[in-house]
N, CA and C atoms of all chains as a GROMACS GRO file, in nm:
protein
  552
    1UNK      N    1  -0.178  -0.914   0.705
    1UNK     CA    2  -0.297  -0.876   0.630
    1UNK      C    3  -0.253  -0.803   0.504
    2UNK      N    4  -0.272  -0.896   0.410
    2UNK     CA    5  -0.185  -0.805   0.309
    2UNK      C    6  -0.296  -0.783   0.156
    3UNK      N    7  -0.312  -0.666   0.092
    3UNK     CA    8  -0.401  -0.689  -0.033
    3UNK      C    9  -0.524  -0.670   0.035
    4UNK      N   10  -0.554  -0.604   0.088
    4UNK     CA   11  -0.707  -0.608   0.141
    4UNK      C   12  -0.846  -0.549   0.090
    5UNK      N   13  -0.726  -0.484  -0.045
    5UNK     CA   14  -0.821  -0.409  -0.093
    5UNK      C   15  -0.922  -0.461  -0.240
    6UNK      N   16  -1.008  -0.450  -0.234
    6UNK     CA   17  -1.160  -0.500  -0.326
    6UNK      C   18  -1.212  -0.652  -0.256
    7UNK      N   19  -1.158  -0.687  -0.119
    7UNK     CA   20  -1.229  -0.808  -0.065
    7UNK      C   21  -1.454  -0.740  -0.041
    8UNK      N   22  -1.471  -0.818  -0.062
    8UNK     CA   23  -1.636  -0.786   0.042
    8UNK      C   24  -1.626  -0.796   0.143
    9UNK      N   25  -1.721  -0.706   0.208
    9UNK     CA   26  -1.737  -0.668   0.344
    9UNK      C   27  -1.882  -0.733   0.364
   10UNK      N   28  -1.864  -0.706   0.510
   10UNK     CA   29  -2.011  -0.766   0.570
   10UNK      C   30  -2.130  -0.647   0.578
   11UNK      N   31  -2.055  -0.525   0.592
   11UNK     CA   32  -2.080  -0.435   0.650
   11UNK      C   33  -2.063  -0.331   0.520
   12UNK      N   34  -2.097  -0.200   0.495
   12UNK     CA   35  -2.080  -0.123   0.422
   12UNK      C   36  -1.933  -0.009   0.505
   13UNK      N   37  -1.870   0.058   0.384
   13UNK     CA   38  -1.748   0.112   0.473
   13UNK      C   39  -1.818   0.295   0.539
   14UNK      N   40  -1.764   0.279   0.670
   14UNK     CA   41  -1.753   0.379   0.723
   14UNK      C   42  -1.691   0.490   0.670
   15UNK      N   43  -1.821   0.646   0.596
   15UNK     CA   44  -1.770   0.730   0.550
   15UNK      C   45  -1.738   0.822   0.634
   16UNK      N   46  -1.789   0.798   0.747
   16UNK     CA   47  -1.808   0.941   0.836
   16UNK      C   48  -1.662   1.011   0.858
   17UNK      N   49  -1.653   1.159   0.883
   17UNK     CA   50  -1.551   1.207   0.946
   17UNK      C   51  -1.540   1.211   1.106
   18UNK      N   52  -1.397   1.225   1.121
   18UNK     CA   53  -1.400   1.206   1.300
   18UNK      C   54  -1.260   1.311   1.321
   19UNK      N   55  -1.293   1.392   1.445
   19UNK     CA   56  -1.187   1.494   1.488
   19UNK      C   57  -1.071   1.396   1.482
   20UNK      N   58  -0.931   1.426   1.448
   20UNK     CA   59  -0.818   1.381   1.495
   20UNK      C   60  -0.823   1.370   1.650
   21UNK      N   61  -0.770   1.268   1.728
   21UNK     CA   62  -0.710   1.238   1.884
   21UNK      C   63  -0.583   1.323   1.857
   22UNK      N   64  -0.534   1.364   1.930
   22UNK     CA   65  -0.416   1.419   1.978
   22UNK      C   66  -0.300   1.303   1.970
   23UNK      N   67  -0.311   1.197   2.019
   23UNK     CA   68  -0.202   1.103   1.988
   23UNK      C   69  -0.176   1.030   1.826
   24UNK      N   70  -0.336   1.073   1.728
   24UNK     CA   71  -0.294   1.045   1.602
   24UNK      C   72  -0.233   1.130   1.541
   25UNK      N   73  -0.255   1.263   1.576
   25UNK     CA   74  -0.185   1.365   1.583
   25UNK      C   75  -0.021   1.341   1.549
   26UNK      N   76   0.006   1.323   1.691
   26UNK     CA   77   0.151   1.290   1.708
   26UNK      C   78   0.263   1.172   1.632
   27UNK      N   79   0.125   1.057   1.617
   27UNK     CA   80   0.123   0.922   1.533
   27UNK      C   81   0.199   0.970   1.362
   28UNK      N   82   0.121   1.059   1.348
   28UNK     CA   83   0.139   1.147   1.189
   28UNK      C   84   0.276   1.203   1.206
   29UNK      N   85   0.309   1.237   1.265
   29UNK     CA   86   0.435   1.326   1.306
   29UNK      C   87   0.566   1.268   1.290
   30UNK      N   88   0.568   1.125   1.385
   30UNK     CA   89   0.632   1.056   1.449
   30UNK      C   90   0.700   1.010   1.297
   31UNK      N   91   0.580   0.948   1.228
   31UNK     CA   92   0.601   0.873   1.120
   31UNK      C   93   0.664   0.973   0.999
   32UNK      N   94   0.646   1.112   0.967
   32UNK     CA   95   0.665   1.170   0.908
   32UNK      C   96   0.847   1.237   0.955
   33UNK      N   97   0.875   1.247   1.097
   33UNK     CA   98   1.013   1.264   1.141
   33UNK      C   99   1.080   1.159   1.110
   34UNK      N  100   1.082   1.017   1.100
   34UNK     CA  101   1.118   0.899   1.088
   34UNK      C  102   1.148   0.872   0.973
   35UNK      N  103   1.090   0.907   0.868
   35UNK     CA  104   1.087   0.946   0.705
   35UNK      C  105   1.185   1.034   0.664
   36UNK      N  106   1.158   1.148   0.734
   36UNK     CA  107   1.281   1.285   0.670
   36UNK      C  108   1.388   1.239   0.759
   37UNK      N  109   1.415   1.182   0.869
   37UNK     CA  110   1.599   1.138   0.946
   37UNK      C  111   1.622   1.010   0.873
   38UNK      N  112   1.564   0.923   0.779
   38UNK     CA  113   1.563   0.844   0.686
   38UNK      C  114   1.606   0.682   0.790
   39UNK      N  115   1.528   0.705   0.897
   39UNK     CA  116   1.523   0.572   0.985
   39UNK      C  117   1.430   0.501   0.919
   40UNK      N  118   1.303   0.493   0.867
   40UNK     CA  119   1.218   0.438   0.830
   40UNK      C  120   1.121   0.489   0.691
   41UNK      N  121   1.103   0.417   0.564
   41UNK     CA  122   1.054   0.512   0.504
   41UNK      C  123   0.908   0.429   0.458
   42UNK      N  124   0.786   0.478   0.344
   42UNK     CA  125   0.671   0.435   0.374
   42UNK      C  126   0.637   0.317   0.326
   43UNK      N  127   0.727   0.279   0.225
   43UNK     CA  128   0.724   0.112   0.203
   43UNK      C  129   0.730   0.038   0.341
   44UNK      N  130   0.831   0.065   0.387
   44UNK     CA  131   0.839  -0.037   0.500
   44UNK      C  132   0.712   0.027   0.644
   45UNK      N  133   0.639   0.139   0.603
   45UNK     CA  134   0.542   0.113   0.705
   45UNK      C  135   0.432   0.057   0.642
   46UNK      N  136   0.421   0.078   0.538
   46UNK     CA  137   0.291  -0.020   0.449
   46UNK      C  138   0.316  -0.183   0.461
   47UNK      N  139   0.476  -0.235   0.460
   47UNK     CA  140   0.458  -0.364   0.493
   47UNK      C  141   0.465  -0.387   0.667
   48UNK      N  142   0.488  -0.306   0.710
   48UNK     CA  143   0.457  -0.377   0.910
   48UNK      C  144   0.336  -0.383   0.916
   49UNK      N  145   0.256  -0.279   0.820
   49UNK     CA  146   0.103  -0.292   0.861
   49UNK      C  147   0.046  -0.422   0.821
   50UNK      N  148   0.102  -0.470   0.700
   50UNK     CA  149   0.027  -0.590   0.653
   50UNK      C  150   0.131  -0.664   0.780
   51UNK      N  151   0.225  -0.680   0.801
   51UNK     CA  152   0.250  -0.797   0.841
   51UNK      C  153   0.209  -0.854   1.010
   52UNK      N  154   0.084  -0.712   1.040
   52UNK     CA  155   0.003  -0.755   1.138
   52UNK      C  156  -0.092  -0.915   1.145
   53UNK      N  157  -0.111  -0.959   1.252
   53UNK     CA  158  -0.212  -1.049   1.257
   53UNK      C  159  -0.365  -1.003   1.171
   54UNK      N  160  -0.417  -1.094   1.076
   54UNK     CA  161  -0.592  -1.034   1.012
   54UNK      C  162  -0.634  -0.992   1.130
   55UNK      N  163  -0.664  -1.049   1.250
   55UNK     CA  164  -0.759  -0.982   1.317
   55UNK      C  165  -0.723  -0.871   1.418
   56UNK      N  166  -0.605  -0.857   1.461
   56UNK     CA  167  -0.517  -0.746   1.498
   56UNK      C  168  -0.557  -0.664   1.372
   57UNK      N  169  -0.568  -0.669   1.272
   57UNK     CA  170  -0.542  -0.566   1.167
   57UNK      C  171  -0.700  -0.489   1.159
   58UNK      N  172  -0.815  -0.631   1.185
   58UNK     CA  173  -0.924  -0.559   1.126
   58UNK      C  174  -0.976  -0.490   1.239
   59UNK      N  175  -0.918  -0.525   1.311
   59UNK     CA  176  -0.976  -0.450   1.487
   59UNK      C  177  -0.890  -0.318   1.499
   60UNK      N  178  -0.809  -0.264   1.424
   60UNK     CA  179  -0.748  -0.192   1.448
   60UNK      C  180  -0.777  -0.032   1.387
   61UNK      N  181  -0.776   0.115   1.482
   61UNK     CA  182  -0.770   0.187   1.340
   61UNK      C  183  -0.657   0.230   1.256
   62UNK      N  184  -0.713   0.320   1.194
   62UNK     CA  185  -0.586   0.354   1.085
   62UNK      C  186  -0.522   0.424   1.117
   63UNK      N  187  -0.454   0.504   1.256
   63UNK     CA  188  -0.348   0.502   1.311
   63UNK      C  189  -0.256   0.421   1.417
   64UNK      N  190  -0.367   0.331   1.469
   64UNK     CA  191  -0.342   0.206   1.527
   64UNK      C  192  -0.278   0.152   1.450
   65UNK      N  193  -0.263   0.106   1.347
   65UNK     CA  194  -0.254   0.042   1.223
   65UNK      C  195  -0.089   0.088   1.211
   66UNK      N  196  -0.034   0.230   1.198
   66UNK     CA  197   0.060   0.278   1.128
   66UNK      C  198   0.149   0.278   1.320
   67UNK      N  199   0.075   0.282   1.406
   67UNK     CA  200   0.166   0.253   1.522
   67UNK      C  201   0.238   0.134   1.582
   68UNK      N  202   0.134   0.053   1.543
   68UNK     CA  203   0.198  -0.113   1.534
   68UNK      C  204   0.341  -0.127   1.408
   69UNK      N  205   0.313  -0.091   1.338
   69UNK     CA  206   0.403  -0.110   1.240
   69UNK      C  207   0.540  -0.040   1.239
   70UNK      N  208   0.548   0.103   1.291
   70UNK     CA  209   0.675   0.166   1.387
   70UNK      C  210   0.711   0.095   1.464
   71UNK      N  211   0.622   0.058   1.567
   71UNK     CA  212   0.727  -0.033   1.636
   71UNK      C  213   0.775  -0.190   1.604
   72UNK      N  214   0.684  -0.243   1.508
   72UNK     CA  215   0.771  -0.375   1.414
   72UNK      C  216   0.885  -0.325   1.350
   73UNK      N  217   0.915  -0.213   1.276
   73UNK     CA  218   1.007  -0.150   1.172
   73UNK      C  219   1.083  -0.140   1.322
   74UNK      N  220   1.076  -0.033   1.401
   74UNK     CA  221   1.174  -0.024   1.533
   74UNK      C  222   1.253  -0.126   1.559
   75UNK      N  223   1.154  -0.199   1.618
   75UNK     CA  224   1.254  -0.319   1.672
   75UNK      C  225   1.343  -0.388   1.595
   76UNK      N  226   1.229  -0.406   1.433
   76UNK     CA  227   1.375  -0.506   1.321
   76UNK      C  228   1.463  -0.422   1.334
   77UNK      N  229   1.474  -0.318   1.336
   77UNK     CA  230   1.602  -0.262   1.264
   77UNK      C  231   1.687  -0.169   1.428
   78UNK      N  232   1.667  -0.244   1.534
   78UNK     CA  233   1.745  -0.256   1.654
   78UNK      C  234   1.736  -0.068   1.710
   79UNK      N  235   1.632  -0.001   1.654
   79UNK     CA  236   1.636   0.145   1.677
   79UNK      C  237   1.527   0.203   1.853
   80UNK      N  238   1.470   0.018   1.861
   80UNK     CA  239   1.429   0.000   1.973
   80UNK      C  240   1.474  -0.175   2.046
   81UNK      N  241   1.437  -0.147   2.149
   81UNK     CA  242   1.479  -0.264   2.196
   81UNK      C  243   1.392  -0.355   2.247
   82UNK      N  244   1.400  -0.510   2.234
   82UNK     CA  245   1.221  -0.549   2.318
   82UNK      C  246   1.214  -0.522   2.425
   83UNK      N  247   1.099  -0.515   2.467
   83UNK     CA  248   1.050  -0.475   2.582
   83UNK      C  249   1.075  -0.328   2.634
   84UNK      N  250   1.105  -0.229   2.544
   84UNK     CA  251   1.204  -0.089   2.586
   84UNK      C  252   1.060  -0.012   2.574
   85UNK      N  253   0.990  -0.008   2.499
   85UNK     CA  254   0.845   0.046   2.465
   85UNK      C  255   0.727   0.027   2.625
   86UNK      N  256   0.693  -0.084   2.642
   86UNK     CA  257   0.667  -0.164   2.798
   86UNK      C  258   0.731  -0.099   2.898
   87UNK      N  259   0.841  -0.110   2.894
   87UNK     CA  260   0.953  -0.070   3.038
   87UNK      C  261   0.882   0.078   3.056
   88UNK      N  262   0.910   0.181   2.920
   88UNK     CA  263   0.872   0.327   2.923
   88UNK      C  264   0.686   0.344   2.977
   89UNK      N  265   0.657   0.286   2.931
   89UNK     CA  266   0.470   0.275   2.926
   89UNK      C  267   0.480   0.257   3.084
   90UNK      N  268   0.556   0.176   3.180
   90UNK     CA  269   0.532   0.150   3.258
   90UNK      C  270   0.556   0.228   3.382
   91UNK      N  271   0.692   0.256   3.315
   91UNK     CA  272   0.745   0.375   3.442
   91UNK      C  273   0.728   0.524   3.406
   92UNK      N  274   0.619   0.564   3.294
   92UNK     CA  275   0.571   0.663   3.274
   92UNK      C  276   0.660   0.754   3.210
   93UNK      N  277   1.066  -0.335  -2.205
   93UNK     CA  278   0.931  -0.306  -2.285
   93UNK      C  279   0.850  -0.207  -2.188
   94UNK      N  280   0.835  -0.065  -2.243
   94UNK     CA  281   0.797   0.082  -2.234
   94UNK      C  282   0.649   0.081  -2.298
   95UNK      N  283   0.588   0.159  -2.221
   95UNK     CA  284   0.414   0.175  -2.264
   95UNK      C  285   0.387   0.364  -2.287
   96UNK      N  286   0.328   0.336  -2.327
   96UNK     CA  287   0.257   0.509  -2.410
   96UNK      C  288   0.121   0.539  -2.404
   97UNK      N  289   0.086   0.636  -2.322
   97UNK     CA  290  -0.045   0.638  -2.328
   97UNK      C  291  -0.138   0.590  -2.444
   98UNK      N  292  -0.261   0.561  -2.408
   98UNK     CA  293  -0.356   0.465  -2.538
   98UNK      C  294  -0.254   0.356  -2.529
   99UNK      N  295  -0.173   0.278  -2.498
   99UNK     CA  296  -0.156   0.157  -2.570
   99UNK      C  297  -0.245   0.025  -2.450
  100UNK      N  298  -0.250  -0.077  -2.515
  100UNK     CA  299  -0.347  -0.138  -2.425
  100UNK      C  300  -0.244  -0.282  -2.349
  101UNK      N  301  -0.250  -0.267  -2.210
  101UNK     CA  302  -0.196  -0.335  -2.122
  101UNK      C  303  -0.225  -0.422  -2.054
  102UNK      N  304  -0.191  -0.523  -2.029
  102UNK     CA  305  -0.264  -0.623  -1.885
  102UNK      C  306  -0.154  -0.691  -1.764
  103UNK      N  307  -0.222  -0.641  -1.684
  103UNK     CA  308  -0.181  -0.664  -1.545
  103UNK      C  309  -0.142  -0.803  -1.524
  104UNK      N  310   0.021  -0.820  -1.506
  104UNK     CA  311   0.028  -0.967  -1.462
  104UNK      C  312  -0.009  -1.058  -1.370
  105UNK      N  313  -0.049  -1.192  -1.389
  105UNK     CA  314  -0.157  -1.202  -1.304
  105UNK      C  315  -0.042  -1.303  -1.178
  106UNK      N  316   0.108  -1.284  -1.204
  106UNK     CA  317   0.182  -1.401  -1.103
  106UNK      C  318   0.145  -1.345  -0.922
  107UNK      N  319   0.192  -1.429  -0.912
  107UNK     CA  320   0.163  -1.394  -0.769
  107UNK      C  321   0.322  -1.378  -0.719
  108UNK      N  322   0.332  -1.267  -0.600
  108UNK     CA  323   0.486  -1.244  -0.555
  108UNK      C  324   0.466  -1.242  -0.371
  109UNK      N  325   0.571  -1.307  -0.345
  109UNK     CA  326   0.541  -1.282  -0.181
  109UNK      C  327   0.630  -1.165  -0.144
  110UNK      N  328   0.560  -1.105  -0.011
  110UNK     CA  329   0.614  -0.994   0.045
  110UNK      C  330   0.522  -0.895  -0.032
  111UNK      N  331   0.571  -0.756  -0.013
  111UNK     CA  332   0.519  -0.659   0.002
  111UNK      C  333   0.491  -0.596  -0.172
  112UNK      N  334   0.420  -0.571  -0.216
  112UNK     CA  335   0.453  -0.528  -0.364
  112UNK      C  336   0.256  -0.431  -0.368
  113UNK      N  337   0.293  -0.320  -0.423
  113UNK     CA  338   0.162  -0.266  -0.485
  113UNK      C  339   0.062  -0.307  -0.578
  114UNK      N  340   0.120  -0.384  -0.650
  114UNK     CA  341   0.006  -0.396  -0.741
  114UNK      C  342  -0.181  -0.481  -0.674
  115UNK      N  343  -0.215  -0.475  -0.664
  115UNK     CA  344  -0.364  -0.467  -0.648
  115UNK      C  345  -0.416  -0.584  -0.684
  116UNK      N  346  -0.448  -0.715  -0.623
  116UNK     CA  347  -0.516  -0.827  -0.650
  116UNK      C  348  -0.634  -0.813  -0.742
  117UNK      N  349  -0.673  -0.744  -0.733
  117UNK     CA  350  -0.821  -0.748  -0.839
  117UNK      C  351  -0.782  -0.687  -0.966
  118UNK      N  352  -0.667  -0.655  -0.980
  118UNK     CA  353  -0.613  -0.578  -1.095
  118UNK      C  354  -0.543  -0.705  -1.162
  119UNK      N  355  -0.475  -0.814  -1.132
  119UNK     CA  356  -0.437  -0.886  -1.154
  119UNK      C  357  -0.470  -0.980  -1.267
  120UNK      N  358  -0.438  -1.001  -1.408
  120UNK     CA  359  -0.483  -1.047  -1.483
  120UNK      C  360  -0.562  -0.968  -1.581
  121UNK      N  361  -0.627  -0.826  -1.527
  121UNK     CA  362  -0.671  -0.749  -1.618
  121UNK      C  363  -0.642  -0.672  -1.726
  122UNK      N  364  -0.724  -0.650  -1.816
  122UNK     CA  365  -0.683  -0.558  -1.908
  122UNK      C  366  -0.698  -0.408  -1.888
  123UNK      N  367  -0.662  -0.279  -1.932
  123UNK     CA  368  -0.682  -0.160  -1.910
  123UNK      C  369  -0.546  -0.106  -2.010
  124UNK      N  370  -0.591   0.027  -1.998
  124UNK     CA  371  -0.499   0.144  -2.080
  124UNK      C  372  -0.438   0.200  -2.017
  125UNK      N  373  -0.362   0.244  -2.073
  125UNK     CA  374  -0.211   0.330  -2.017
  125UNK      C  375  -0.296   0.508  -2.032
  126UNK      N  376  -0.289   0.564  -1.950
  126UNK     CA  377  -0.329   0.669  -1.954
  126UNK      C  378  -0.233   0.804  -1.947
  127UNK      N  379  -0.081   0.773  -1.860
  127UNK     CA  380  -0.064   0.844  -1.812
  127UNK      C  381   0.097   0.778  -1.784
  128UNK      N  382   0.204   0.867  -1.842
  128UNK     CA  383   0.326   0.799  -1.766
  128UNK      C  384   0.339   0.885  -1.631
  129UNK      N  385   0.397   0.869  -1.510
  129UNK     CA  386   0.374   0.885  -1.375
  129UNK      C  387   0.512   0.973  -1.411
  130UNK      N  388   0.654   0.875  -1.397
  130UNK     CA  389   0.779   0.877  -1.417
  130UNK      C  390   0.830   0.730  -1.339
  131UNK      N  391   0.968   0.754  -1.313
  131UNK     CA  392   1.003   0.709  -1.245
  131UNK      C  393   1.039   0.685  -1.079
  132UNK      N  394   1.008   0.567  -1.043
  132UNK     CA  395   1.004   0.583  -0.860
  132UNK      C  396   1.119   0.493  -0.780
  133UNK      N  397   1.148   0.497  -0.711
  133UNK     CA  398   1.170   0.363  -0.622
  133UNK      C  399   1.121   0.274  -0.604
  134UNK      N  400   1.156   0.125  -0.603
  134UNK     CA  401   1.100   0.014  -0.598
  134UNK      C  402   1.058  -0.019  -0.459
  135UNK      N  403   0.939  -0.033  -0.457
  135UNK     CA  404   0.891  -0.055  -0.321
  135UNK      C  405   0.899  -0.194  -0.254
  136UNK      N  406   0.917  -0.282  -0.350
  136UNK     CA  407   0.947  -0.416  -0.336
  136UNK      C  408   1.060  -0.453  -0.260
  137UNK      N  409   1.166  -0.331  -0.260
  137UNK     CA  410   1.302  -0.374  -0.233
  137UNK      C  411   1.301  -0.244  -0.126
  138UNK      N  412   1.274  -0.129  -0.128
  138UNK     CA  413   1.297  -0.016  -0.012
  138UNK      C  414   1.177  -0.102   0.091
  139UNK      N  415   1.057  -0.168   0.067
  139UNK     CA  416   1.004  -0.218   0.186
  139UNK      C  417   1.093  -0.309   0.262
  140UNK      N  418   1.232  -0.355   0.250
  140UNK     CA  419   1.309  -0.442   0.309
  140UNK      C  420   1.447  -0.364   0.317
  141UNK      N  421   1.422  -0.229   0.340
  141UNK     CA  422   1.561  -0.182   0.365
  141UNK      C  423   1.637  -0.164   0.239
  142UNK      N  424   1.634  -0.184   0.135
  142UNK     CA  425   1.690  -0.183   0.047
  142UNK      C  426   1.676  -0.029  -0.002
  143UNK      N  427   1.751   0.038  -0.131
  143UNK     CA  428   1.742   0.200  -0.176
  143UNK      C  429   1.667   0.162  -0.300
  144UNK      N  430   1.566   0.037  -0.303
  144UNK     CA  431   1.472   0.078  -0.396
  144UNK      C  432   1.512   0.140  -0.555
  145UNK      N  433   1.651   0.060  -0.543
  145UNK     CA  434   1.693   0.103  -0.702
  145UNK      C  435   1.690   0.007  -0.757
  146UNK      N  436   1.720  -0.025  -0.893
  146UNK     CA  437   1.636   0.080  -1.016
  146UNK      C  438   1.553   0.119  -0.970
  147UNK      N  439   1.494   0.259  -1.030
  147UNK     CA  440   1.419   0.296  -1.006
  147UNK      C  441   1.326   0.217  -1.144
  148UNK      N  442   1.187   0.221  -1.099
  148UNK     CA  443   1.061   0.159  -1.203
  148UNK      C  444   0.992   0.258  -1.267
  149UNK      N  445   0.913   0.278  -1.388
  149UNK     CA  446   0.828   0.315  -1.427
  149UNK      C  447   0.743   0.313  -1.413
  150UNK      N  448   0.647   0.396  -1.342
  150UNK     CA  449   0.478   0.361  -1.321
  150UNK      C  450   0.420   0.430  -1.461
  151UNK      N  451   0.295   0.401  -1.450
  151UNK     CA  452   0.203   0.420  -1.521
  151UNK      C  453   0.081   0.438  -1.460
  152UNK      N  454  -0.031   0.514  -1.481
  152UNK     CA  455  -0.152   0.553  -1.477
  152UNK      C  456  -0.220   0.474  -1.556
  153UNK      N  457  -0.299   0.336  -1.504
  153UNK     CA  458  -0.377   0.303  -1.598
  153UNK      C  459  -0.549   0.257  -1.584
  154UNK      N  460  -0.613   0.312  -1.663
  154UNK     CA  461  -0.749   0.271  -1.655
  154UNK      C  462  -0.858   0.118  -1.707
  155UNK      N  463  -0.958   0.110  -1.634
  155UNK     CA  464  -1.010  -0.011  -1.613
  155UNK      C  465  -1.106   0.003  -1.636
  156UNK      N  466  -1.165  -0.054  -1.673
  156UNK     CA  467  -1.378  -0.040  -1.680
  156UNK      C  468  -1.402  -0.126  -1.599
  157UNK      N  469  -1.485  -0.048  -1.517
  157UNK     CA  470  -1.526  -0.090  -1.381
  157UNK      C  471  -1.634  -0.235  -1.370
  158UNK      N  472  -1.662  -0.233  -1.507
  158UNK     CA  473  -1.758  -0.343  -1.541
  158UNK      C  474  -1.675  -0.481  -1.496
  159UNK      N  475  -1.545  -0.472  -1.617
  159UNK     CA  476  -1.478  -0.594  -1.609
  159UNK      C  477  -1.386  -0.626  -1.471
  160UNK      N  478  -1.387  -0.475  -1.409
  160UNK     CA  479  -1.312  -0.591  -1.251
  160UNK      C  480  -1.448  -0.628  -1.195
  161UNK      N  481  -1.555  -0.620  -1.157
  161UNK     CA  482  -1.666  -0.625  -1.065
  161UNK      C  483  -1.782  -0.702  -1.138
  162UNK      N  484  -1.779  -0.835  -1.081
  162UNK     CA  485  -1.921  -0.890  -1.165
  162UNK      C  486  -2.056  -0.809  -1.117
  163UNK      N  487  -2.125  -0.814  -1.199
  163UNK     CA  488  -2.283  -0.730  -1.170
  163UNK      C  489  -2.261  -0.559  -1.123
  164UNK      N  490  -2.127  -0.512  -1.170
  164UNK     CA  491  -2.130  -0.370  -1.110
  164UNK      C  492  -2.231  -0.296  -1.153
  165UNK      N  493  -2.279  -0.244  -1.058
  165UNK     CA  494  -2.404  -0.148  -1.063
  165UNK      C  495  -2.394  -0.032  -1.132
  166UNK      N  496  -2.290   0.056  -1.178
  166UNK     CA  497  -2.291   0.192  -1.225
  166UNK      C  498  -2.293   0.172  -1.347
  167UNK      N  499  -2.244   0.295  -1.418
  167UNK     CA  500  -2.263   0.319  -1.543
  167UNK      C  501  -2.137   0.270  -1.634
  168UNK      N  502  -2.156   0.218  -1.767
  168UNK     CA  503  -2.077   0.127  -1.834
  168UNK      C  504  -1.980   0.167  -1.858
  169UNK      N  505  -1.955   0.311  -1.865
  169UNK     CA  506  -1.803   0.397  -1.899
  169UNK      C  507  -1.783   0.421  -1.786
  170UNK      N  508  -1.782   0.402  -1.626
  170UNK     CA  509  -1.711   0.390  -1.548
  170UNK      C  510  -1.569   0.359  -1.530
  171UNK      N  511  -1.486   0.404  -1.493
  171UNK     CA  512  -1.357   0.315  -1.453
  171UNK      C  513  -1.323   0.339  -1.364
  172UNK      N  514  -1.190   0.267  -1.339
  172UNK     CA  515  -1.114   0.265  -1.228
  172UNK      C  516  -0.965   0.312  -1.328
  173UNK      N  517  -0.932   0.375  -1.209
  173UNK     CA  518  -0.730   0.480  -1.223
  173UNK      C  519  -0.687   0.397  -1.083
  174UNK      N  520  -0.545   0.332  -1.158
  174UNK     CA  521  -0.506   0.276  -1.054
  174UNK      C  522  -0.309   0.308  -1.102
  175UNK      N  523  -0.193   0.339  -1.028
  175UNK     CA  524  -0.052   0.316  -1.055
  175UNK      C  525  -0.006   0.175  -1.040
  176UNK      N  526   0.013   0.136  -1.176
  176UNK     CA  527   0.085   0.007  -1.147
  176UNK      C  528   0.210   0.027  -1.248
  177UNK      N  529   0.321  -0.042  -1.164
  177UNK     CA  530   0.422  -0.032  -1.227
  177UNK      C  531   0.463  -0.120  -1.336
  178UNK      N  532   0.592  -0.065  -1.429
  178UNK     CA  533   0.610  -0.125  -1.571
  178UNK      C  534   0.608  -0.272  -1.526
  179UNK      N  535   0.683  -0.323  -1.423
  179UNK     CA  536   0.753  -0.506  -1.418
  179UNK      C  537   0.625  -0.557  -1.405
  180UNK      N  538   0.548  -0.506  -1.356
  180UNK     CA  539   0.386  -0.567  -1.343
  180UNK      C  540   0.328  -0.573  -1.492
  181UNK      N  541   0.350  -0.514  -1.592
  181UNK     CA  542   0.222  -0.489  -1.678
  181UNK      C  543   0.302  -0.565  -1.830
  182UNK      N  544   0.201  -0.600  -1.884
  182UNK     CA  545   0.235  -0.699  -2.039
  182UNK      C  546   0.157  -0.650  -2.140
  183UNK      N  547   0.246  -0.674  -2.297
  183UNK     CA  548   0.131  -0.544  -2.385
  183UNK      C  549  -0.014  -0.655  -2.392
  184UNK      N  550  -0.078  -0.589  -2.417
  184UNK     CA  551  -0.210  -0.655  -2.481
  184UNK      C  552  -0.316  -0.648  -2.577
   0.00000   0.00000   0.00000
């Protein structure tokens, strides 16, 4: 999903504010530690985000958005492994 | 070829694959240089791992909101401020 910006909408955009979740919280963090140890920097999270599926992308929010894309940047660059994300999720 | 605030610019309208800032609806337009930024990293090339050198020249430049938006509703001295960088922009 790339360039998304000045398309029309169906819908008018959502101004409202919303408390931070605790895991976007961490989302912010993650991405901001990843930046200063110079594993990942914000070009390359602006392109994992586009290089989501459109409808993965439009269903997604905007830390959803920047978490998918850590772990695309992760895995290209071998700092995770497939399925290593799954394995952890699973066995807690 | 270097721009100076007031001089009048237009957005190239090529198309590039992969990841790049410049702004589809900006594309092909005209607008003014408002503002030199400085110099940055190329996002074109740090979005792929690369150190984003040369570094580029951005610019601050403005738009009348009329000419990106057919039938825009606001007021005629409206604009739009958008950073687009020097390799993007042609005098005009």
């Amino acid at each position: 999903m790339h360039d998304r910006g000045g398309w029309h909408d169906h819908s008018p955009i959502d101004r409202s504010e919303h408390e931070l979740a605790d895991w976007e919280l961490l989302v912010d963090a993650l991405v901001g530690s990843l930046d200063r140890r110079g594993v990942m920097n914000v070009d390359e999270l602006r392109r994992g985000i586009e290089s989501m599926p459109a409808e993965a992308y439009e269903r997604a929010s905007y830390y959803e958005r920047w978490l998918s894309s850590v772990e695309t940047i992760l895995l290209e660059k071998g700092v995770l492994a497939p399925g290593e994300l799954d394995a952890e999720v699973r066995t807690g | 070829m270097t721009y100076a605030p007031g001089d009048r610019v237009r957005v190239s309208a090529r198309s590039h694959q992969g990841h790049h800032r410049t702004p589809g609806y900006l594309k092909g337009r005209t607008g003014r240089v408002e503002r030199v930024r400085g110099s940055f990293t190329d996002p074109e090339t740090s979005a792929y791992g690369g150190d984003g050198r040369p570094e580029r020249r951005l610019y601050l430049v403005g738009f009348a909101q009329t000419e990106l938006w057919p039938g825009y509703p606001g007021a005629a001295t409206d604009r739009l401020l958008a950073d687009v960088f020097e390799h993007w922009l042609e005098p005009a």
